[in-house]
C-alpha positions as CSV (number, residue, x, y, z in Angstrom):
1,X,18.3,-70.1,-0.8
2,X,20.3,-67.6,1.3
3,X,22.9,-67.7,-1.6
4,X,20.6,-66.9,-4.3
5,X,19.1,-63.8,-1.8
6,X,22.9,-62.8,-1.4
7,X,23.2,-62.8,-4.6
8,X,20.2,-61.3,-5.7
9,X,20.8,-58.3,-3.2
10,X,24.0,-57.7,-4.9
11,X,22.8,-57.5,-8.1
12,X,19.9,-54.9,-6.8
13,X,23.0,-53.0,-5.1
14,X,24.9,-53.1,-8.0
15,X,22.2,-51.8,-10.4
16,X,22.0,-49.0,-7.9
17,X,25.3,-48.2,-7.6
18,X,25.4,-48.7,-11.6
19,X,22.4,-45.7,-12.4
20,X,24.0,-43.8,-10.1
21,X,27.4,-43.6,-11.5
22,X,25.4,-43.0,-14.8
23,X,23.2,-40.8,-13.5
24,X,26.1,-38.6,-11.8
25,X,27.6,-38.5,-15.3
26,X,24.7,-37.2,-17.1
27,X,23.0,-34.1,-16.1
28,X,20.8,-31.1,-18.1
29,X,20.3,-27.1,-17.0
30,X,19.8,-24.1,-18.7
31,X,22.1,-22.8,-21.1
32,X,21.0,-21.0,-23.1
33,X,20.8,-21.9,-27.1
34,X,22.9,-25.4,-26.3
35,X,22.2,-27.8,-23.0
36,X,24.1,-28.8,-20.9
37,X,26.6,-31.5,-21.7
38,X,26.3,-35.3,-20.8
39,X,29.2,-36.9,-20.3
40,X,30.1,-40.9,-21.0
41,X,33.0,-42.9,-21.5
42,X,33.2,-43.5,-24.5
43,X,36.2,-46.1,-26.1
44,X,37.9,-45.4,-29.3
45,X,37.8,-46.8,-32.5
46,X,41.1,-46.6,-35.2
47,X,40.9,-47.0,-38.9
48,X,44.0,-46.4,-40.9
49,X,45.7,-43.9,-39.2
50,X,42.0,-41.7,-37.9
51,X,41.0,-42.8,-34.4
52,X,37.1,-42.0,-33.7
53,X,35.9,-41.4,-30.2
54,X,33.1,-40.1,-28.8
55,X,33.6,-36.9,-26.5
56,X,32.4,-36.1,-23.0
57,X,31.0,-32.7,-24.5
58,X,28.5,-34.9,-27.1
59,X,30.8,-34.9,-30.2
60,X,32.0,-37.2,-32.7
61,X,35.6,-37.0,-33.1
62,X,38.1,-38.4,-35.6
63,X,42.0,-37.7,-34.6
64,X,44.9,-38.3,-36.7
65,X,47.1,-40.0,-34.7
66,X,50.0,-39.4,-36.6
67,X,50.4,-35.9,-35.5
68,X,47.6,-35.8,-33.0
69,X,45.9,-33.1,-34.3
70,X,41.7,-33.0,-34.1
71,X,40.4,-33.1,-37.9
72,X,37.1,-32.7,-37.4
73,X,33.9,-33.0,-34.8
74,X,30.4,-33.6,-35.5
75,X,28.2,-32.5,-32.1
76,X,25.7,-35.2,-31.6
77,X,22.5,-33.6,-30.1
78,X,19.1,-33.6,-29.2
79,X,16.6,-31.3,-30.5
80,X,14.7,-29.2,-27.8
81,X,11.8,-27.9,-27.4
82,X,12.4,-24.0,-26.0
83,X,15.9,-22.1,-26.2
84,X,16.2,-18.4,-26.6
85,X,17.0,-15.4,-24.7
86,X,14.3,-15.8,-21.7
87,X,13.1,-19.6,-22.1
88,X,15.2,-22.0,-19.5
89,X,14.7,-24.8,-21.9
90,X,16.9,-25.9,-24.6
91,X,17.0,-25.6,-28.3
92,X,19.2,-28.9,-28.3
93,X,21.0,-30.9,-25.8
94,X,24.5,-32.6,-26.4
95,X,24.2,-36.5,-26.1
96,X,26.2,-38.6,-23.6
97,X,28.0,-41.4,-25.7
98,X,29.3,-43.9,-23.3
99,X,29.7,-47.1,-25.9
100,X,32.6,-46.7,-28.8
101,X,32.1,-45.9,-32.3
102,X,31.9,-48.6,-35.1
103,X,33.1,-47.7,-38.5
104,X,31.9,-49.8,-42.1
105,X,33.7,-48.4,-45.0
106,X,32.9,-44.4,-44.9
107,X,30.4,-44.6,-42.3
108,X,30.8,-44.2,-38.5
109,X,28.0,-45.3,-36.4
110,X,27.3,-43.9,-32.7
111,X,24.3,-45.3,-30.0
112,X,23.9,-42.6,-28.2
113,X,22.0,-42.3,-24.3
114,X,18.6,-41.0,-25.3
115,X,18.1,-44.2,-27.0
116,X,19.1,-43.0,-30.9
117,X,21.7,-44.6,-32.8
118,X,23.9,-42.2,-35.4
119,X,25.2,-42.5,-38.5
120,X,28.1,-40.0,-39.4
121,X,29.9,-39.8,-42.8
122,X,33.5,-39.5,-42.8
123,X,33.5,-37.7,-46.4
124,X,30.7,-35.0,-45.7
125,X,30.4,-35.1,-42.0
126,X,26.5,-34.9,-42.0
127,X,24.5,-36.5,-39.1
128,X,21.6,-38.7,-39.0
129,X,19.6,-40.4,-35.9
130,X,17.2,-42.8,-35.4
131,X,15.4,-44.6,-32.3
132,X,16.0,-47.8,-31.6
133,X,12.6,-48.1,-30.1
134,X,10.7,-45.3,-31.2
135,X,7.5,-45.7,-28.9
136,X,9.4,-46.0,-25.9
137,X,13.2,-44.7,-26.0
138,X,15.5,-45.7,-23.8
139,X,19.3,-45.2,-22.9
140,X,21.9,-47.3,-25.1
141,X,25.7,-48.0,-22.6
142,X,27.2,-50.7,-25.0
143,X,28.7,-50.4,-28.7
144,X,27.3,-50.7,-31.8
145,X,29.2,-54.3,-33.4
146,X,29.2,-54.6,-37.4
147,X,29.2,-58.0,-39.3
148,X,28.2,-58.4,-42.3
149,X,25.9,-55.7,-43.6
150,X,24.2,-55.3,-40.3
151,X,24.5,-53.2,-37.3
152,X,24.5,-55.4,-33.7
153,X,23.5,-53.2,-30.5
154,X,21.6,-53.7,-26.8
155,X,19.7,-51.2,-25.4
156,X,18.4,-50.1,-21.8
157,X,14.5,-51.4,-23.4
158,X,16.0,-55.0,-22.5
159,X,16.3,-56.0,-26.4
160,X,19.2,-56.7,-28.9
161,X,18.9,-55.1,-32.6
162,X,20.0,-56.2,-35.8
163,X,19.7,-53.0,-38.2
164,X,20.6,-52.9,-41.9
165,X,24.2,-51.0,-42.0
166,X,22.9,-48.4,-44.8
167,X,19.2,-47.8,-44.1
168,X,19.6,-48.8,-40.2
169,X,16.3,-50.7,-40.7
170,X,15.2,-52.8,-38.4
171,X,15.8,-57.3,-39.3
172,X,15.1,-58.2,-36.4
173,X,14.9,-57.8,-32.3
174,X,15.3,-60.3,-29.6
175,X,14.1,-59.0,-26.0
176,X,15.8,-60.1,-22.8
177,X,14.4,-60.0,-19.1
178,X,16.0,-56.7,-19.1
179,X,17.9,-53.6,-19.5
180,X,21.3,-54.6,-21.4
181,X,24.7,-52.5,-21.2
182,X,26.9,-55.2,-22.6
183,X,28.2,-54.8,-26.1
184,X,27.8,-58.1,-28.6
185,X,30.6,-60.3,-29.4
186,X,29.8,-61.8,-32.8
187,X,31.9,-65.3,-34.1
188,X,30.6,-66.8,-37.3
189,X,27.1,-66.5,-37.3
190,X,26.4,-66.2,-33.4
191,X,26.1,-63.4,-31.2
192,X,27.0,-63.5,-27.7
193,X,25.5,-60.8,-25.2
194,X,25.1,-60.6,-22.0
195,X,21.7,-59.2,-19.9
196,X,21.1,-57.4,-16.0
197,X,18.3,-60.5,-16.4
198,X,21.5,-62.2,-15.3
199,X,22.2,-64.4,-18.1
200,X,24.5,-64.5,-21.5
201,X,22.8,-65.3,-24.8
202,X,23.4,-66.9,-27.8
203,X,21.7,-65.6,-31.2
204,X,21.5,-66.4,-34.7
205,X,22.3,-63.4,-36.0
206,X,20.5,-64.1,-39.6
207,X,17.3,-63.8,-37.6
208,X,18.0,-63.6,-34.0
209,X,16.3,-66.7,-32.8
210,X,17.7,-67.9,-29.3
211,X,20.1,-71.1,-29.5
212,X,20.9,-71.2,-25.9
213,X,20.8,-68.9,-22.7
214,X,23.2,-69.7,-19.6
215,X,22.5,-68.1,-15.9
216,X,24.4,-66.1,-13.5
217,X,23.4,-64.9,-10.3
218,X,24.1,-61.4,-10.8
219,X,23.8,-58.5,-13.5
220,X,25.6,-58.9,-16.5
221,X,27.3,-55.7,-18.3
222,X,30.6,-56.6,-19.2
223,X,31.3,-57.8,-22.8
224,X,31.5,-61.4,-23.8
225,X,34.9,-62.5,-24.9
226,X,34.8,-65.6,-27.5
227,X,38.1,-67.9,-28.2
228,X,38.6,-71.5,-29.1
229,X,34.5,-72.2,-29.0
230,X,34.7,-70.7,-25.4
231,X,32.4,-67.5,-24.7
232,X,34.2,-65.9,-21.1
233,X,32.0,-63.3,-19.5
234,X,32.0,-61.8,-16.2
235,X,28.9,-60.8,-14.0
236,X,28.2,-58.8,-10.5
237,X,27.8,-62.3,-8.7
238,X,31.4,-61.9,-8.6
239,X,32.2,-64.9,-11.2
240,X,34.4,-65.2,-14.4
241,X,32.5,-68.1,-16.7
242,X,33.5,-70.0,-19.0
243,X,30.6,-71.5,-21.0
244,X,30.6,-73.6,-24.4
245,X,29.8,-71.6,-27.3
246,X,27.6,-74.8,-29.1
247,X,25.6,-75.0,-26.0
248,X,26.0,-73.0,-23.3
249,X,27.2,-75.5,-21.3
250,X,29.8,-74.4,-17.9
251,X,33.3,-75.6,-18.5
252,X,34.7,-73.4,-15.5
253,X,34.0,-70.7,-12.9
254,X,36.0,-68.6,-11.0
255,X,34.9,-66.3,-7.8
256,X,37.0,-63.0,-6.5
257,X,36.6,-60.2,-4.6
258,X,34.3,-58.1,-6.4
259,X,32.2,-57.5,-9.4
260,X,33.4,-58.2,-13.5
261,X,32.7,-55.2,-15.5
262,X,35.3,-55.5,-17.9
263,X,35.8,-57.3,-20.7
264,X,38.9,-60.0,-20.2
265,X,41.9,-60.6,-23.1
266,X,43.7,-63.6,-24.4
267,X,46.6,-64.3,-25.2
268,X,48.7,-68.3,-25.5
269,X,46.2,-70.0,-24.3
270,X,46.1,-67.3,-21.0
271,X,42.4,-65.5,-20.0
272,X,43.5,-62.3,-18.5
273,X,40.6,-60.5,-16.3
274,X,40.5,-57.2,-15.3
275,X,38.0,-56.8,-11.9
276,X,36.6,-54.2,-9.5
277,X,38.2,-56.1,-6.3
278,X,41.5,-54.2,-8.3
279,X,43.6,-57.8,-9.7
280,X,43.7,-59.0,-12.8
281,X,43.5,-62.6,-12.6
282,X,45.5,-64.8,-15.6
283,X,44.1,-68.5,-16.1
284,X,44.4,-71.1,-18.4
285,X,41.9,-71.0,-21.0
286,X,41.0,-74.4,-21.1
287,X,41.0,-75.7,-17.6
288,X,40.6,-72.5,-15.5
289,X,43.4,-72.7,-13.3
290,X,44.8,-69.7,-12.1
291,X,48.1,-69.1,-13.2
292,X,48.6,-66.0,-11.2
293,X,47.1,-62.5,-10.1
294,X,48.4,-59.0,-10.4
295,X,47.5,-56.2,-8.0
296,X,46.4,-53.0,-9.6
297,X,46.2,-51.1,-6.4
298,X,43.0,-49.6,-7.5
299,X,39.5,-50.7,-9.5
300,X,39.7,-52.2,-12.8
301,X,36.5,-51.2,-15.4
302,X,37.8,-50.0,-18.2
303,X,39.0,-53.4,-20.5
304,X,43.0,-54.2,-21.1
305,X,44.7,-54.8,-24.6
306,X,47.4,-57.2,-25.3
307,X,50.6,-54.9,-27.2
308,X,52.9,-58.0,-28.6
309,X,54.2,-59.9,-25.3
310,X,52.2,-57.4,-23.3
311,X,48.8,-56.8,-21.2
312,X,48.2,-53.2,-20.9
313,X,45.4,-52.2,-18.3
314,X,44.8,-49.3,-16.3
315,X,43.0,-49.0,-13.0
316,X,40.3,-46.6,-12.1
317,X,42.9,-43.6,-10.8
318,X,44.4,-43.8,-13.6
319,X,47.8,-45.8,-13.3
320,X,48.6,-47.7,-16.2
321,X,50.0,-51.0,-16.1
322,X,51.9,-53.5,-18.4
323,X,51.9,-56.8,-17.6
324,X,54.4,-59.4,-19.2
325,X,53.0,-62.3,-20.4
326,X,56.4,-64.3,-20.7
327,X,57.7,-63.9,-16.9
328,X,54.7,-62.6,-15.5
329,X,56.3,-59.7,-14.1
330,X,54.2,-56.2,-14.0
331,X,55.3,-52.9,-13.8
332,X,53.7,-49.2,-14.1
333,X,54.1,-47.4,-17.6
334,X,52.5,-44.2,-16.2
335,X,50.5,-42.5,-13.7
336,X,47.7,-40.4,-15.6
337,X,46.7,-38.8,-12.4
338,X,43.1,-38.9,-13.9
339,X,40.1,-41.4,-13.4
340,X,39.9,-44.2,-16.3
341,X,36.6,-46.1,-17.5
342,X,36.8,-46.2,-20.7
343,X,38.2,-49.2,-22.7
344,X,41.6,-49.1,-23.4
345,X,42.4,-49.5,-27.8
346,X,45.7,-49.8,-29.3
347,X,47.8,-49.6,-32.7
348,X,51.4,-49.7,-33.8
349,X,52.1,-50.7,-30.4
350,X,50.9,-47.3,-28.7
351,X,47.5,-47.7,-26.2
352,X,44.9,-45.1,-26.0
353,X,43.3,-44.0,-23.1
354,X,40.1,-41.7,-22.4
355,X,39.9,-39.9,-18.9
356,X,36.9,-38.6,-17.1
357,X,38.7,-35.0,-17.8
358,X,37.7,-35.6,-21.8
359,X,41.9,-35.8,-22.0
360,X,43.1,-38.5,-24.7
361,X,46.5,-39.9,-23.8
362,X,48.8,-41.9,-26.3
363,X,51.1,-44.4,-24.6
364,X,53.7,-46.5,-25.8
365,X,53.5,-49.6,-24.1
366,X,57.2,-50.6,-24.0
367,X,58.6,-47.0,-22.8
368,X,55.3,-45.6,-21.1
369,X,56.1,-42.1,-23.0
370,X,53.0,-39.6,-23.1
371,X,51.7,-37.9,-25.8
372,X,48.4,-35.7,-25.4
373,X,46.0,-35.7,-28.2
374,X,44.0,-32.7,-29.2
375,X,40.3,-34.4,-28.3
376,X,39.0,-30.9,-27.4
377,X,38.0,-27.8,-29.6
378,X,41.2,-25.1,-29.5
């Protein structure tokens, strides 16, 4: 009993400490014609050589990573009901977008924090929006997921969508116990997803009926990881699980220091898992033995990529790490002197980072060289 009332208070703390970090990041006033800007942390997304992000000042926008240059950016907004010269209330107010983009074929899809989910075409670069849940909006944290010809996404209202990826209409909804910020992980025909209900789901995602549910004791937000019929998750009670994706049975758990936000890598057979108590913790996939832990020196939210023989993760202040995965030796690439939440994403053996300065860093994860892209208008 005193466990589960430990427990239970740190999930209560947790969401706390949770809305306020969201809540210090999003903010309105009076600007005139255009609201004030609300910022997220949003991940990237690269197709070809374009990588699409979502910008702390509400935008869309698609890079060329070649050269770095900006090619184009879409504002995401919401319509007002006021503006002009002497009315203190907005004609439109830029969106927070905190999850990363998905893209399917020419099509890049948003969710975006007042609870709308936006379709943006690559070729003509017009915007569309729709509600999740129309009757009762609320905030979407997580990223959209695309299998198939559907659209995967949690929202804040507690409930997982499957939308059709061209109209975005609705297949079908499953609700949770509560708000979800988690992003799905799909494999085959099952999506994984975890709830602040404290507990990870399994779905049918051909109609989204429930094959199993397994319980934490604490708020889930991080996303699912699946490998070899294992689903690995995190949650604020402080555990890494390892669950059985048939039926959510436990195969292993491990406690540390401090909550899981973020979601963990693999790589040979290794789980590597970024937490807030500022290690990374490497086990053995199958047996949960720790192999070893690396200290970051700092926080860890924002979720690592493996570059070849390489774990690249960065802590909350910004200093990048890569971790070798053959000696298990670490050592800092680079020092971005700038606070880190986003997921990392990489290509052609470069990692991209998004700072809570709205600055987008290439880094090439043998040398740690620095290249600035151009997220921001000139």
């Amino acid at each position: 009993m005193r466990l589960r009332c430990r427990t239970g208070l740190l999930s209560k703390i947790s969401l706390l400490l949770a809305i306020l970090l969201l809540s210090g990041l999003v903010f309105t006033g009076c600007r005139g014609a255009v609201g004030a800007v609300a910022k997220g942390w949003s991940g990237g997304t690269i197709t070809g050589d374009i990588l699409f992000i979502g910008s702390m000042k509400g935008e869309l926008v698609a890079i060329n990573i070649t050269d770095g240059n900006r090619l184009w950016a879409v504002p995401i907004e919401e319509a007002g009901s006021g503006g002009g010269l002497l009315s203190c209330g907005p004609a439109s107010t830029a969106v927070a977008i905190y999850g990363s983009p998905a893209v399917a074929g020419d099509l890049v899809y948003v969710g975006g924090y007042n609870g709308k989910i936006y379709t943006i075409s690559i070729n003509n670069l017009l915007s569309e929006d729709k509600y999740l849940n129309k009757s009762s909006p609320k905030t979407i944290v997580g990223s959209p997921v695309i299998a198939g010809d559907s659209i995967y996404i949690g929202s804040s209202d507690g409930r997982i969508y499957a939308l059709d990826v061209k109209s975005r209409n609705e297949k079908w909804r499953f609700e949770t116990g509560d708000k979800i910020w988690s992003t799905p992980a799909i494999d085959g025909d099952v999506l994984y997803i975890g709830s602040f209900d404290q507990k990870v789901y399994a779905l049918d995602i051909n109609d989204g009926s429930k094959k199993w549910e397994f319980e934490t004791e604490g708020a889930i937000v991080a996303t699912p990881l699946v490998d070899n019929n294992t689903v690995y998750i995190g949650s604020f009670d402080r555990y890494l699980y390892a669950v059985d994706a048939a039926d959510g049975s436990l195969k292993w758990k491990f406690m540390a220091g401090n909550w899981f936000w973020a979601k963990p890598v693999v790589h040979n057979g290794v789980i590597y898992a970024g937490c807030l108590d500022g290690k990374v913790y490497a086990f053995d996939a199958e047996s949960g033995g720790k192999l070893v832990e690396f200290d970051l020196g700092g926080q860890v939210s924002s979720s690592p990529v493996v570059v070849g023989n390489l774990v690249i993760v960065a802590n909350q202040d910004g200093v990048v790490y890569a971790l070798d995965t053959g000696n298990n030796q670490q050592r800092q690439l680079v020092n971005l002197e700038e606070n880190v939440y986003a997921p990392l994403v990489s290509g052609m053996e470069k990692v991209y980072i998004h700072t809570d300065k709205d600055s987008l860093y290439e880094i090439d994860a043998r040398t740690g060289a620095k290249r600035e892209l151009n997220i921001k208008a000139e």
